[in-house]
C-alpha positions as CSV (number, residue, x, y, z in Angstrom):
1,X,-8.7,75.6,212.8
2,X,-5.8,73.2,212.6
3,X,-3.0,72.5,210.3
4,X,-3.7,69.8,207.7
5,X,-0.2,68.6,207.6
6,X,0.4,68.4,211.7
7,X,-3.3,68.8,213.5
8,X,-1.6,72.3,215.3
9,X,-3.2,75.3,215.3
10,X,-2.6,77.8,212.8
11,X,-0.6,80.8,212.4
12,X,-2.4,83.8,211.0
13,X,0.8,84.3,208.9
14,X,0.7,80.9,207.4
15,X,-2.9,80.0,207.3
16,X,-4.4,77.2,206.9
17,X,-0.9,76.0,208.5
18,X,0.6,76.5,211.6
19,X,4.2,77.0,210.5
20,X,6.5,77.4,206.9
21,X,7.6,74.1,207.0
22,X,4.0,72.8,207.1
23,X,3.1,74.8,204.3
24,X,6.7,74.0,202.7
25,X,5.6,70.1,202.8
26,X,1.9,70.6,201.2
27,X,3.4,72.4,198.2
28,X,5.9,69.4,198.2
29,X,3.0,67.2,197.7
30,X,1.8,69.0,195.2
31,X,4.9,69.2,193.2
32,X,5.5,65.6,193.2
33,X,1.7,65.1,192.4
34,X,1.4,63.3,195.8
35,X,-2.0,65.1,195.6
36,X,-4.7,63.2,193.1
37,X,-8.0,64.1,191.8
38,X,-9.4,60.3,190.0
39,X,-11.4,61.0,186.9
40,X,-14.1,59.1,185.5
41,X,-12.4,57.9,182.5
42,X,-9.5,57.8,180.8
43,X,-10.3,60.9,178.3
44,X,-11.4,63.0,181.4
45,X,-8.1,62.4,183.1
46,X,-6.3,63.6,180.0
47,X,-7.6,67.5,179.9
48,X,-11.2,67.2,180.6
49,X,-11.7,69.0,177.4
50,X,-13.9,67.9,174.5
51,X,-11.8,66.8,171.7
52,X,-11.5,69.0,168.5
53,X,-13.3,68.3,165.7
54,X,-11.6,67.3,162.6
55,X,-11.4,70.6,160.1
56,X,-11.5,67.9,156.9
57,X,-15.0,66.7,158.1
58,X,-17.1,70.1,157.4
């Protein structure tokens, strides 16, 4: 197996990356939302939860 970030192999300690800085740079990514996941639509990319029903219309 190789690191995602630098194509290395990996360290058992740090798996799936070869080194902390690798694994130091992917949580990086994920903190600056580097990392995206498209939705659909615009009301999936929201929550991708239903919306709530209105109390008043029971």
């Amino acid at each position: 197996m190789t690191c995602p970030i630098c194509g290395k192999p990996t360290a058992t300690e740090y798996r799936p990356f070869c080194s902390r800085r690798c694994a130091d740079v992917d949580l990086g990514r994920w903190l600056t939302e580097s990392y995206r996941i498209t939705a659909d639509s615009e009301d999936e990319a929201e929550d991708g939860l239903p919306e709530p029903e209105d109390p008043k219309a029971h």
